[in-house]
LOVEXFI-34085 format. One line per 10 residues: number of its first residue (from 0); their letters; for each residue x, y, z of N, C-alpha, C. Coordinates in Angstrom, 2 decimals. Example, Ala and Ser with C-alpha at 12.3 -4.5 7.8 and 13.67 -1.06 7.14 Angstrom:
0	as	13.19,-5.69,7.80,12.30,-4.50,7.80,13.20,-3.30,7.80; 12.85,-2.25,7.08,13.67,-1.06,7.14,12.90,0.03,7.87
***
This chain:
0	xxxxxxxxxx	-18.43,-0.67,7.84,-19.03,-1.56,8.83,-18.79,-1.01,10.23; -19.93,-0.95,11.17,-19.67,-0.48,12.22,-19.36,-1.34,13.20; -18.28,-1.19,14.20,-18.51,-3.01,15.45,-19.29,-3.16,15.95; -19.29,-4.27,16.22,-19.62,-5.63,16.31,-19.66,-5.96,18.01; -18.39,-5.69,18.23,-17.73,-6.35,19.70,-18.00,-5.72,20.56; -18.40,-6.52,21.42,-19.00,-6.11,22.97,-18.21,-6.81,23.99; -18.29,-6.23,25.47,-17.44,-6.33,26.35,-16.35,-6.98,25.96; -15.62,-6.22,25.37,-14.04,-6.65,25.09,-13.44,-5.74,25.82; -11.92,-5.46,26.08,-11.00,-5.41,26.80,-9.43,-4.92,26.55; -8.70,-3.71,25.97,-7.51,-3.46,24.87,-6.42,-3.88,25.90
10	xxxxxxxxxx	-5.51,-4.90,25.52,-4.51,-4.99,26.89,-3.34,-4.74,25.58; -2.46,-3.84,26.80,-1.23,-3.80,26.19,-0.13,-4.17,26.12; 0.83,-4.41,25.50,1.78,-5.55,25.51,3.17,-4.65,25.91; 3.51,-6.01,26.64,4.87,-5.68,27.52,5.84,-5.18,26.72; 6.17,-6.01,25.40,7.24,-5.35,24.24,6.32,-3.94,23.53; 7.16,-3.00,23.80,6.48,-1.74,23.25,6.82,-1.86,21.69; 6.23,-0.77,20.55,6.66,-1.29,19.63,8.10,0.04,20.06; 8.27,1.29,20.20,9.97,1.35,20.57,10.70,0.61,20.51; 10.36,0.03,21.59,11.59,-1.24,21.80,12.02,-2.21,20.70; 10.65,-2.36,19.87,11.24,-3.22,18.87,11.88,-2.28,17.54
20	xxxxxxxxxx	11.62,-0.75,17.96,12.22,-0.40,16.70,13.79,-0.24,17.06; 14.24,-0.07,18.18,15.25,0.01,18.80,16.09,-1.47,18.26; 15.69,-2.40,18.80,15.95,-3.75,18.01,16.32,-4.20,16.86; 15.40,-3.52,15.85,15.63,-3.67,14.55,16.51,-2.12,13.83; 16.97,-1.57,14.77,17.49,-0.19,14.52,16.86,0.59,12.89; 15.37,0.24,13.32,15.09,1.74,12.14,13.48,1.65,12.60; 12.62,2.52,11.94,11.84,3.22,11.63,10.75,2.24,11.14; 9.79,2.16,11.87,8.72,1.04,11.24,7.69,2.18,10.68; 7.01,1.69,9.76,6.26,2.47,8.82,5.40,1.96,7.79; 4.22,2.45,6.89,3.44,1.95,5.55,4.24,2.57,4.39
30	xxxxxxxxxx	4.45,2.25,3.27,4.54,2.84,2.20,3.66,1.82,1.53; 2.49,3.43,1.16,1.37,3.08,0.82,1.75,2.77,-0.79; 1.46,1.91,-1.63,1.50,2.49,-2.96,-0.15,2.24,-3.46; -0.19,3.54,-4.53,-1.65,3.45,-4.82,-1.33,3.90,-6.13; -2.19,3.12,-7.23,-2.31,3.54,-8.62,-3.80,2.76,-9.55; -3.44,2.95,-10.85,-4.09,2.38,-11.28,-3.84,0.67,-11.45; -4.33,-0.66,-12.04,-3.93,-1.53,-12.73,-3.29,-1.67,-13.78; -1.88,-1.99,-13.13,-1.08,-2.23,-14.81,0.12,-0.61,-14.52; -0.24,-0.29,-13.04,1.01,0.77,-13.11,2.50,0.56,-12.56; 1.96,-0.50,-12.68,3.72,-1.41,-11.56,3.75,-0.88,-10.28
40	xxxxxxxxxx	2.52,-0.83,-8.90,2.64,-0.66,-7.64,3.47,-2.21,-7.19; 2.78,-3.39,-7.76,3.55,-4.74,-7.41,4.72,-4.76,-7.28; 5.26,-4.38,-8.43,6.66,-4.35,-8.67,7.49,-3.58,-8.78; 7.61,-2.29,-8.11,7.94,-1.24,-7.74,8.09,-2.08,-6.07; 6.95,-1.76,-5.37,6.81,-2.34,-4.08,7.74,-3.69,-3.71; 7.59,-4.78,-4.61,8.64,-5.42,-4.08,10.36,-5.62,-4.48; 9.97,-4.20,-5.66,11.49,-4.08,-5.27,11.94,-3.51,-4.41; 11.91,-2.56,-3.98,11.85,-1.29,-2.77,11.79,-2.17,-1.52; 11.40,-3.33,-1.34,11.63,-4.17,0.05,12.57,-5.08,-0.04; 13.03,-5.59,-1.46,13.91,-6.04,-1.79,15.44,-5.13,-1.52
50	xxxxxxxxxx	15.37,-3.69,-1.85,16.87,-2.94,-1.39,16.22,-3.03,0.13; 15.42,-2.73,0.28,15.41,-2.84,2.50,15.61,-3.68,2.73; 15.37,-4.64,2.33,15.79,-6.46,3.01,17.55,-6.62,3.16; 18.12,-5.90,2.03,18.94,-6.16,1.78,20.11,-5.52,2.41; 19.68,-4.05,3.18,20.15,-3.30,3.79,19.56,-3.75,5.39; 18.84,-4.70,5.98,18.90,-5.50,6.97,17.46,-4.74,7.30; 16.89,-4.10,6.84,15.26,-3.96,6.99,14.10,-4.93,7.23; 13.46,-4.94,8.31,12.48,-5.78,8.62,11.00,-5.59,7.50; 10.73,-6.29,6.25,9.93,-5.92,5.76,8.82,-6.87,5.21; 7.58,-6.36,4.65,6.41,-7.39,4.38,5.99,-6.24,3.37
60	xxxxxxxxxx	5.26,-7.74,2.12,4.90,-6.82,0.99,3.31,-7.17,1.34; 2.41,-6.44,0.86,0.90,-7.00,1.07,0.42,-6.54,-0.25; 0.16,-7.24,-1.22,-0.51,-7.15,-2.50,-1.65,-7.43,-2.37; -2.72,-6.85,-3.28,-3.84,-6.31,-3.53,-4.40,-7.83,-3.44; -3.83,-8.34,-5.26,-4.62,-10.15,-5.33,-3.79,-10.83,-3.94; -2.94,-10.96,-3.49,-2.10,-11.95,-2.51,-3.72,-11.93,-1.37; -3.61,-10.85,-1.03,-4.29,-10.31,0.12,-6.06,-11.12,-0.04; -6.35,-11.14,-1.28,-7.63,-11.85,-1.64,-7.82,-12.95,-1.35; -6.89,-13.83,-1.46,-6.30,-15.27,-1.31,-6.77,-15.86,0.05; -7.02,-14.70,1.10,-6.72,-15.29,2.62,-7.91,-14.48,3.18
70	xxxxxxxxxx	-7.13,-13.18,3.74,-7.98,-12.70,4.97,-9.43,-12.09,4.30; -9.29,-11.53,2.56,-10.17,-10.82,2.24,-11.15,-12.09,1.11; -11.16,-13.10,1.31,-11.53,-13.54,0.05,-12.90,-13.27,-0.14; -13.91,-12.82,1.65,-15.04,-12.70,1.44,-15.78,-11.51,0.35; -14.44,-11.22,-0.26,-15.01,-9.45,-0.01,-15.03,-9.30,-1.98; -15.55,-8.80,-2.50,-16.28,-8.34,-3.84,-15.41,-7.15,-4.59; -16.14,-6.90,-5.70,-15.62,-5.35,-5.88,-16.57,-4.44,-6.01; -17.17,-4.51,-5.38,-18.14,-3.28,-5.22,-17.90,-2.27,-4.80; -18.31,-0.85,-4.33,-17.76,0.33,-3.66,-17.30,0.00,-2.22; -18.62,-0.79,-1.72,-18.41,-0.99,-0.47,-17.55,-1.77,0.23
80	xxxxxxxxxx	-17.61,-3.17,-0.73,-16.22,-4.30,-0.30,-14.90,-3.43,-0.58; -14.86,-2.76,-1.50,-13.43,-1.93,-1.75,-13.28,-0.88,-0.58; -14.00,-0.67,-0.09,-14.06,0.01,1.18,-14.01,-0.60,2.00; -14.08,-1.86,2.17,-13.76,-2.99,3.63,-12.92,-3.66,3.61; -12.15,-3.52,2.26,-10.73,-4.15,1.44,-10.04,-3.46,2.54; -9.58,-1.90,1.83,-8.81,-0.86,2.20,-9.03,-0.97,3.62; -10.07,-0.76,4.49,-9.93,-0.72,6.22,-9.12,-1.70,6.78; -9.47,-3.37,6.09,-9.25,-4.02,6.96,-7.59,-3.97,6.17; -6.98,-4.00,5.32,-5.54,-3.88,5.26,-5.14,-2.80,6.05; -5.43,-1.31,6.15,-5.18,-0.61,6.89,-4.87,-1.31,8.67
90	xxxxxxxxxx	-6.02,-1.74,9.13,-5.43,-2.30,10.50,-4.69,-3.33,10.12; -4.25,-4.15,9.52,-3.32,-4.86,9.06,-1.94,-4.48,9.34; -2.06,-3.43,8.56,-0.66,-2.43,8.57,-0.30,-1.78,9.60; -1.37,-1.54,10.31,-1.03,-0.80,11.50,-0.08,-2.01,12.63; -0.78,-3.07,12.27,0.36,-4.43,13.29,1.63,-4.82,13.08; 1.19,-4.45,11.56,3.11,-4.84,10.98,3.96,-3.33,11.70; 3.29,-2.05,11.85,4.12,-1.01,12.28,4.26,-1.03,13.39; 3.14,-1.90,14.49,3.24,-1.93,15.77,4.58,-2.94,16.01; 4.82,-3.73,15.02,5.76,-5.00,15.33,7.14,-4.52,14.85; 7.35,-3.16,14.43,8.33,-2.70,14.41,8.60,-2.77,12.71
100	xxxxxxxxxx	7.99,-3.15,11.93,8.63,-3.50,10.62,8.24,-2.37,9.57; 8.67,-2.29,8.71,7.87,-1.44,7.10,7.00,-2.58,6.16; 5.80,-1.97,6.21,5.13,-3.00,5.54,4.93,-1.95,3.99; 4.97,-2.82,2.95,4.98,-1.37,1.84,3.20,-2.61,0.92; 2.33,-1.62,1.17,1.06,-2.32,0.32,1.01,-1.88,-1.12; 0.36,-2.90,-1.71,0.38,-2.72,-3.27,-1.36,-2.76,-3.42; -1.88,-1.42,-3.63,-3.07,-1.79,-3.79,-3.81,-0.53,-4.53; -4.61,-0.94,-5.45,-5.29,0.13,-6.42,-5.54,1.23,-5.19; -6.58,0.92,-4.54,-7.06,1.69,-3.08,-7.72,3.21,-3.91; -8.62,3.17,-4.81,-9.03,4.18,-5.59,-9.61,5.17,-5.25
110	xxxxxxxxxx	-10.32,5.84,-3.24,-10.88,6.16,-3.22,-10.23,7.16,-2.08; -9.68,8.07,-2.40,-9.17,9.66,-0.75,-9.36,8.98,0.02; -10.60,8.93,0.48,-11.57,9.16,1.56,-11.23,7.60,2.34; -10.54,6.80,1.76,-10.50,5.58,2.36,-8.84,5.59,2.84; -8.28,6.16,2.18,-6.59,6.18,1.91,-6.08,7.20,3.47; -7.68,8.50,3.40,-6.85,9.30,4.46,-7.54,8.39,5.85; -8.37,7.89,5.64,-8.75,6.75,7.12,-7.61,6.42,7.09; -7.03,5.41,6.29,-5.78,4.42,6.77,-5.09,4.94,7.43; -4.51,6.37,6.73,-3.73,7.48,7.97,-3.90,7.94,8.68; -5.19,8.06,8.91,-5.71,8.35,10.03,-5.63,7.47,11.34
120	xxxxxxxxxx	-5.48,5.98,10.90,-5.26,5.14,12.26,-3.53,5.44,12.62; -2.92,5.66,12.01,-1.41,5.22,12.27,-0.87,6.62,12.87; 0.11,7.22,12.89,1.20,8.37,13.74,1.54,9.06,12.88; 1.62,10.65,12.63,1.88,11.39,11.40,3.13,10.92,10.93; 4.12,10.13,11.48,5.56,9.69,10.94,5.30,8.51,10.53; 4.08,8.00,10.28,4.31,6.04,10.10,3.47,5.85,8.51; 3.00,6.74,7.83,2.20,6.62,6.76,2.96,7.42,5.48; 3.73,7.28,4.24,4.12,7.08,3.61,3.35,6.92,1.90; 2.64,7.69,1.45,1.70,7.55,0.48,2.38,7.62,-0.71; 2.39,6.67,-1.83,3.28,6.54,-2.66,2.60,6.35,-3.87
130	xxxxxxxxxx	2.00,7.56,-4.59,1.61,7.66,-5.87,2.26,7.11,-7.24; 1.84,5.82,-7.47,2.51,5.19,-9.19,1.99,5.71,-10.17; 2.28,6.80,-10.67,1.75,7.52,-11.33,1.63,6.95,-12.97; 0.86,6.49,-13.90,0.74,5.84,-14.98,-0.43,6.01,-15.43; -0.78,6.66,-17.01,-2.10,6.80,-17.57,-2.68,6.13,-17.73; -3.85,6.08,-18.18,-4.79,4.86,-18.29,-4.32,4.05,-19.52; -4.10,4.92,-20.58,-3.27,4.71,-21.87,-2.53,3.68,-22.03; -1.13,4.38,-21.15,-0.17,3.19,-20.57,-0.53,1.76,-20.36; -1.13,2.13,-18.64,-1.98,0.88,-18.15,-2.45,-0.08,-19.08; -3.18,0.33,-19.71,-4.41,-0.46,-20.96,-3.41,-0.93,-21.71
140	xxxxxxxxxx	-2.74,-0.49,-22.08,-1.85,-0.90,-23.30,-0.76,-2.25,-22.63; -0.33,-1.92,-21.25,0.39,-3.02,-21.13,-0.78,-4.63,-20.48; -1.78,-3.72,-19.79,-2.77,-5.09,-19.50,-2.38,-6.17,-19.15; -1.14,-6.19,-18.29,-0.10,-7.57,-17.71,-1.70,-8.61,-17.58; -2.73,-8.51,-17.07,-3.32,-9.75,-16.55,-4.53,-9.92,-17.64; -4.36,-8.66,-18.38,-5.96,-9.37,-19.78,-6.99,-8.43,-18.80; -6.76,-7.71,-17.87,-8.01,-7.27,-17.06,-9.07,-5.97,-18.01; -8.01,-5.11,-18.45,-8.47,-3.97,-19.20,-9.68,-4.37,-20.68; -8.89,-5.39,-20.96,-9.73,-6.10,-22.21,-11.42,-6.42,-21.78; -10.58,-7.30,-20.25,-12.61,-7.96,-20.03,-13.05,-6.83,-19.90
150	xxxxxxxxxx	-12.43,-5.88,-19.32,-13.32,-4.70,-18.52,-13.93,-4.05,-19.90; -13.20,-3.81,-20.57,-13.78,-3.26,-22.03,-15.29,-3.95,-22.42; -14.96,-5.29,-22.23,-16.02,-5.94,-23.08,-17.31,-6.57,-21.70; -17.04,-5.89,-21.08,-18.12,-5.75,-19.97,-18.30,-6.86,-18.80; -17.44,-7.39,-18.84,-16.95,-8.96,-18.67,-16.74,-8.98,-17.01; -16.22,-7.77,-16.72,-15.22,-7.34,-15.10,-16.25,-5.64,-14.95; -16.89,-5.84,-14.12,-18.28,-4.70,-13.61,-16.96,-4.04,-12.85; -17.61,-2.63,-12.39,-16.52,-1.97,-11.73,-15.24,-1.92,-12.16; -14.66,-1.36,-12.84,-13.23,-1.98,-13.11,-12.46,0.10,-13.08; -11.61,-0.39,-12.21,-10.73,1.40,-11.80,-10.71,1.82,-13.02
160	xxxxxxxxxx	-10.79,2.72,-13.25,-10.66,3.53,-14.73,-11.45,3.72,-15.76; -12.15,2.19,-15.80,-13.09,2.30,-16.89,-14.90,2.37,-16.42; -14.89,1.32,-15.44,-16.46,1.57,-15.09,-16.59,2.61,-13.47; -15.67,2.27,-12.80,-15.36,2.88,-11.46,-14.10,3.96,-11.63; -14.54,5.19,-10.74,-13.27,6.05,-10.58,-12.09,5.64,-9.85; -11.21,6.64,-10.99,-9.98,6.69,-9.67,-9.36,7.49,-9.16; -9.43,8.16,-7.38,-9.32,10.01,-7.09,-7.96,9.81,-6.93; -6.90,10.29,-7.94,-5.73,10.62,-7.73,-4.76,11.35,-6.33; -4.23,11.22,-5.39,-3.78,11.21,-4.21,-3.24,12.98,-4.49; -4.03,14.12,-3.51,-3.97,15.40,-3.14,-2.85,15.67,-3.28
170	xxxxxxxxxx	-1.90,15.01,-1.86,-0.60,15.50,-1.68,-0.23,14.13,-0.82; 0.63,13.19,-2.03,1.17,12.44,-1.61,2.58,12.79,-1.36; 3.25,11.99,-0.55,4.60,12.13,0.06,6.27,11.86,-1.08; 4.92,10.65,-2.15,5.81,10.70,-2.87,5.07,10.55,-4.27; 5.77,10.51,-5.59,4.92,10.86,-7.07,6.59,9.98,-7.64; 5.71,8.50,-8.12,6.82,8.10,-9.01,5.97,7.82,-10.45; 6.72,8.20,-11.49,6.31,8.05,-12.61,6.85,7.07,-13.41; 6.25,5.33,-13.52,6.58,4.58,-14.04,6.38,4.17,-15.75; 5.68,5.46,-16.31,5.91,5.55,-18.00,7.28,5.96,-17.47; 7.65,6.64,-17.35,9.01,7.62,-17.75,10.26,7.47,-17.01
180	xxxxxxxxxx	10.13,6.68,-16.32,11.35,6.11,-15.30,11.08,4.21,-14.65; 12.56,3.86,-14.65,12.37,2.31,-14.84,12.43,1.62,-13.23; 11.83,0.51,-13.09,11.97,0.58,-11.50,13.28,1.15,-10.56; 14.11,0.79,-11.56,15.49,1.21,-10.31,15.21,2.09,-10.23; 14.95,3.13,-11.04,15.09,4.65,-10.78,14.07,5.43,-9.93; 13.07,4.47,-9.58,11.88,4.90,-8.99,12.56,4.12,-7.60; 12.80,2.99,-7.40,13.62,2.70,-6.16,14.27,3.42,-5.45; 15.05,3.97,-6.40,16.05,5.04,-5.85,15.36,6.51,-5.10; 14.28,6.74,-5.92,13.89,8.08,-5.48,13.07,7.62,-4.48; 12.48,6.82,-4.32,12.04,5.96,-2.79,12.82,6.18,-1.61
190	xxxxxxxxxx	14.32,5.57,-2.00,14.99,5.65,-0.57,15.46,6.92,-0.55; 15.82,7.61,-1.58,16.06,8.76,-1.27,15.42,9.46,0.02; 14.09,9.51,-0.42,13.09,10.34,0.11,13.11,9.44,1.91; 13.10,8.20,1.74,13.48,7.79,3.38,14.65,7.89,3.94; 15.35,8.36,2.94,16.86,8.86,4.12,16.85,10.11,4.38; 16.66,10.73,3.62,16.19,12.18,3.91,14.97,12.50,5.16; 13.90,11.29,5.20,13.42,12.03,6.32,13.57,10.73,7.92; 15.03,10.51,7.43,15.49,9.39,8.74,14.64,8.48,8.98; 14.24,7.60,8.09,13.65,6.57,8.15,14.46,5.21,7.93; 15.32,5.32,7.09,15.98,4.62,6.41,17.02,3.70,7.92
200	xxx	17.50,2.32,7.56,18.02,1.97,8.58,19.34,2.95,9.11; 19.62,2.65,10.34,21.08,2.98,10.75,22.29,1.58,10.10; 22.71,2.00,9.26,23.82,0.98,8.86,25.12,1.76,8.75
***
Protein backbone atom coordinates (compact mmCIF):
# COMPACT_ATOMS: atom_id res chain seq x y z
CA UNK A 1 0.00 0.00 0.00
CA UNK A 2 1.30 3.24 -0.91
CA UNK A 3 0.41 6.60 1.56
CA UNK A 4 -2.17 8.01 2.01
CA UNK A 5 -1.15 11.13 4.18
CA UNK A 6 -0.88 14.48 3.15
CA UNK A 7 0.40 17.58 4.79
CA UNK A 8 1.54 15.87 7.80
CA UNK A 9 4.45 16.88 9.86
CA UNK A 10 7.42 14.17 11.74
CA UNK A 11 8.02 15.91 15.20
CA UNK A 12 10.50 14.54 17.36
CA UNK A 13 10.36 13.68 20.80
CA UNK A 14 12.19 15.19 23.63
CA UNK A 15 12.96 11.57 25.30
CA UNK A 16 15.43 10.17 22.74
CA UNK A 17 15.14 6.54 22.46
CA UNK A 18 19.20 6.55 23.99
CA UNK A 19 18.06 7.89 26.78
CA UNK A 20 15.61 5.38 27.34
CA UNK A 21 18.02 2.69 26.60
CA UNK A 22 20.30 4.21 29.11
CA UNK A 23 17.30 3.90 31.59
CA UNK A 24 16.49 0.56 31.09
CA UNK A 25 20.34 -0.28 30.89
CA UNK A 26 20.29 -2.53 27.71
CA UNK A 27 19.83 -2.75 24.14
CA UNK A 28 16.37 -2.32 22.57
CA UNK A 29 15.87 -4.52 19.58
CA UNK A 30 13.36 -7.20 17.26
CA UNK A 31 13.95 -10.77 17.56
CA UNK A 32 12.31 -11.67 14.64
CA UNK A 33 11.08 -15.29 14.84
CA UNK A 34 9.95 -16.77 11.55
CA UNK A 35 8.91 -20.39 10.72
CA UNK A 36 6.50 -22.54 9.65
CA UNK A 37 2.97 -23.38 11.71
CA UNK A 38 3.35 -25.75 14.39
CA UNK A 39 7.27 -24.87 14.74
CA UNK A 40 7.09 -23.44 18.26
CA UNK A 41 8.00 -19.56 17.18
CA UNK A 42 5.06 -18.87 20.06
CA UNK A 43 6.65 -20.62 22.45
CA UNK A 44 10.11 -20.39 22.01
CA UNK A 45 9.39 -16.48 21.81
CA UNK A 46 7.68 -16.29 24.96
CA UNK A 47 9.98 -18.10 26.64
CA UNK A 48 13.03 -16.13 25.66
CA UNK A 49 11.07 -12.91 27.11
CA UNK A 50 10.23 -14.78 29.92
CA UNK A 51 14.40 -15.31 30.88
CA UNK A 52 14.57 -11.30 29.80
CA UNK A 53 11.81 -10.31 32.01
CA UNK A 54 13.36 -12.05 34.48
CA UNK A 55 16.79 -10.70 34.16
CA UNK A 56 14.98 -7.07 34.39
CA UNK A 57 14.49 -6.73 30.49
CA UNK A 58 11.92 -4.43 29.13
CA UNK A 59 9.95 -6.80 26.86
CA UNK A 60 6.69 -7.39 24.52
CA UNK A 61 5.71 -10.56 22.75
CA UNK A 62 3.61 -9.83 19.42
CA UNK A 63 2.04 -13.07 18.10
CA UNK A 64 0.90 -13.70 14.75
CA UNK A 65 -3.11 -14.75 15.96
CA UNK A 66 -2.80 -12.11 19.20
CA UNK A 67 -1.94 -9.46 16.63
CA UNK A 68 -5.26 -10.43 14.46
CA UNK A 69 -7.43 -9.80 17.37
CA UNK A 70 -6.82 -5.89 17.24
CA UNK A 71 -4.77 -3.80 14.97
CA UNK A 72 -4.83 -6.40 11.97
CA UNK A 73 -8.26 -7.92 12.08
CA UNK A 74 -8.99 -6.15 8.72
CA UNK A 75 -6.53 -8.06 7.00
CA UNK A 76 -7.01 -11.77 5.13
CA UNK A 77 -4.59 -14.32 4.05
CA UNK A 78 -3.94 -13.60 0.86
CA UNK A 79 -0.39 -12.68 -0.58
CA UNK A 80 -1.15 -9.26 -0.28
CA UNK A 81 -2.83 -8.94 3.31
CA UNK A 82 0.24 -11.14 4.40
CA UNK A 83 2.17 -8.47 3.02
CA UNK A 84 0.31 -5.68 4.96
CA UNK A 85 0.36 -8.11 8.03
CA UNK A 86 4.24 -8.15 8.02
CA UNK A 87 4.65 -4.08 7.21
CA UNK A 88 2.35 -2.97 9.53
CA UNK A 89 3.94 -5.21 12.54
CA UNK A 90 7.22 -4.18 11.27
CA UNK A 91 6.42 -0.36 12.12
CA UNK A 92 5.00 -1.70 15.16
CA UNK A 93 8.26 -2.95 16.17
CA UNK A 94 10.07 -0.28 15.18
CA UNK A 95 8.06 1.80 18.33
CA UNK A 96 8.59 -0.82 20.76
CA UNK A 97 12.59 -0.28 19.73
CA UNK A 98 12.11 3.40 19.65
CA UNK A 99 10.67 3.04 23.35
CA UNK A 100 13.68 1.40 24.33
CA UNK A 101 12.37 -2.22 24.78
CA UNK A 102 12.99 -5.85 22.88
CA UNK A 103 10.00 -6.72 21.25
CA UNK A 104 10.54 -10.56 20.07
CA UNK A 105 7.49 -11.29 17.12
CA UNK A 106 6.06 -14.64 16.54
CA UNK A 107 5.04 -14.75 13.08
CA UNK A 108 5.02 -17.27 10.05
CA UNK A 109 6.16 -13.97 7.92
CA UNK A 110 6.77 -16.49 4.81
CA UNK A 111 8.03 -14.19 2.34
CA UNK A 112 12.34 -12.57 2.15
CA UNK A 113 11.21 -9.87 0.47
CA UNK A 114 8.88 -8.72 3.28
CA UNK A 115 11.22 -9.85 6.29
CA UNK A 116 14.26 -7.79 4.61
CA UNK A 117 11.73 -4.51 4.44
CA UNK A 118 11.15 -4.96 8.16
CA UNK A 119 15.00 -4.56 8.41
CA UNK A 120 15.19 -2.38 6.39
CA UNK A 121 13.16 0.21 8.54
CA UNK A 122 15.13 -0.39 11.79
CA UNK A 123 19.38 0.18 12.50
CA UNK A 124 21.78 -2.67 11.40
CA UNK A 125 22.06 -3.43 15.40
CA UNK A 126 18.19 -3.51 16.15
CA UNK A 127 16.94 -6.53 13.86
CA UNK A 128 17.61 -9.97 15.10
CA UNK A 129 16.17 -12.73 12.61
CA UNK A 130 15.44 -15.89 14.30
CA UNK A 131 14.90 -18.93 12.12
CA UNK A 132 12.56 -21.94 13.97
CA UNK A 133 13.71 -24.27 12.00
CA UNK A 134 11.03 -27.42 11.80
CA UNK A 135 9.91 -29.65 8.73
CA UNK A 136 6.78 -29.65 7.38
CA UNK A 137 6.67 -33.36 8.56
CA UNK A 138 7.18 -32.34 12.07
CA UNK A 139 4.84 -29.34 11.84
CA UNK A 140 1.93 -31.51 10.29
CA UNK A 141 2.32 -34.12 12.58
CA UNK A 142 2.09 -32.03 15.70
CA UNK A 143 -0.88 -29.64 14.16
CA UNK A 144 -1.28 -27.93 17.81
CA UNK A 145 -4.47 -25.97 16.24
CA UNK A 146 -6.12 -28.77 13.60
CA UNK A 147 -4.79 -26.12 10.93
CA UNK A 148 -2.67 -28.64 8.71
CA UNK A 149 -5.72 -31.06 8.56
CA UNK A 150 -8.26 -28.20 7.17
CA UNK A 151 -5.54 -27.11 4.98
CA UNK A 152 -5.28 -30.69 3.64
CA UNK A 153 -8.87 -30.96 3.04
CA UNK A 154 -9.10 -27.63 1.32
CA UNK A 155 -10.95 -26.06 4.05
CA UNK A 156 -8.00 -23.08 4.89
CA UNK A 157 -6.96 -21.55 1.00
CA UNK A 158 -3.40 -20.40 1.21
CA UNK A 159 -2.07 -22.25 3.96
CA UNK A 160 2.29 -21.87 4.44
CA UNK A 161 3.52 -25.07 3.24
CA UNK A 162 0.83 -26.62 1.67
CA UNK A 163 -1.08 -24.23 -0.74
CA UNK A 164 1.32 -21.05 -0.27
CA UNK A 165 5.22 -20.99 -0.06
CA UNK A 166 7.57 -20.71 2.48
CA UNK A 167 11.24 -18.79 1.49
CA UNK A 168 13.39 -20.06 4.21
CA UNK A 169 15.59 -17.02 5.77
CA UNK A 170 19.26 -16.57 3.52
CA UNK A 171 21.30 -15.68 6.44
CA UNK A 172 19.60 -15.42 9.53
CA UNK A 173 21.38 -14.28 12.72
CA UNK A 174 20.16 -17.11 14.32
CA UNK A 175 18.98 -21.09 13.25
CA UNK A 176 17.18 -22.87 16.18
CA UNK A 177 16.13 -26.29 15.57
CA UNK A 178 13.04 -27.20 17.50
CA UNK A 179 12.70 -31.12 16.21
CA UNK A 180 16.03 -31.67 17.82
CA UNK A 181 16.42 -29.40 20.73
CA UNK A 182 13.81 -28.54 23.58
CA UNK A 183 12.85 -24.95 24.31
CA UNK A 184 15.36 -24.43 27.07
CA UNK A 185 17.97 -25.35 24.93
CA UNK A 186 16.98 -23.14 22.16
CA UNK A 187 16.56 -20.31 24.93
CA UNK A 188 19.80 -20.74 25.83
CA UNK A 189 21.39 -20.51 22.44
CA UNK A 190 19.24 -17.28 22.10
CA UNK A 191 20.90 -15.51 24.91
CA UNK A 192 23.90 -16.83 24.19
CA UNK A 193 24.07 -15.27 20.91
CA UNK A 194 22.78 -11.75 22.73
CA UNK A 195 25.51 -11.71 25.12
CA UNK A 196 27.94 -12.31 22.83
CA UNK A 197 26.95 -9.51 20.67
CA UNK A 198 26.24 -7.06 23.94
CA UNK A 199 22.83 -6.94 23.77
CA UNK A 200 21.97 -8.70 26.67
CA UNK A 201 21.19 -6.50 29.90
CA UNK A 202 24.00 -5.00 32.12
CA UNK A 203 23.27 -6.96 35.39
Amino acid sequence: MSGKSTNITWHDQTVSKGRRREKSKHHSYVLWFTGLSGSGKSSVANAVAERLFQDETHTYVLDGDNIRFGINKDLGFSEEDRKENIRRIGEVSKLFVDSGQVVLTAFISPFRNDRKEVRALLEDDEFVEVYVKCSLEACEARDPKGLYEKARQGIIKDFTGISSPYEEPANPEIVIDTEKSSIEDCVEQIVQFLKEKGYYRNI
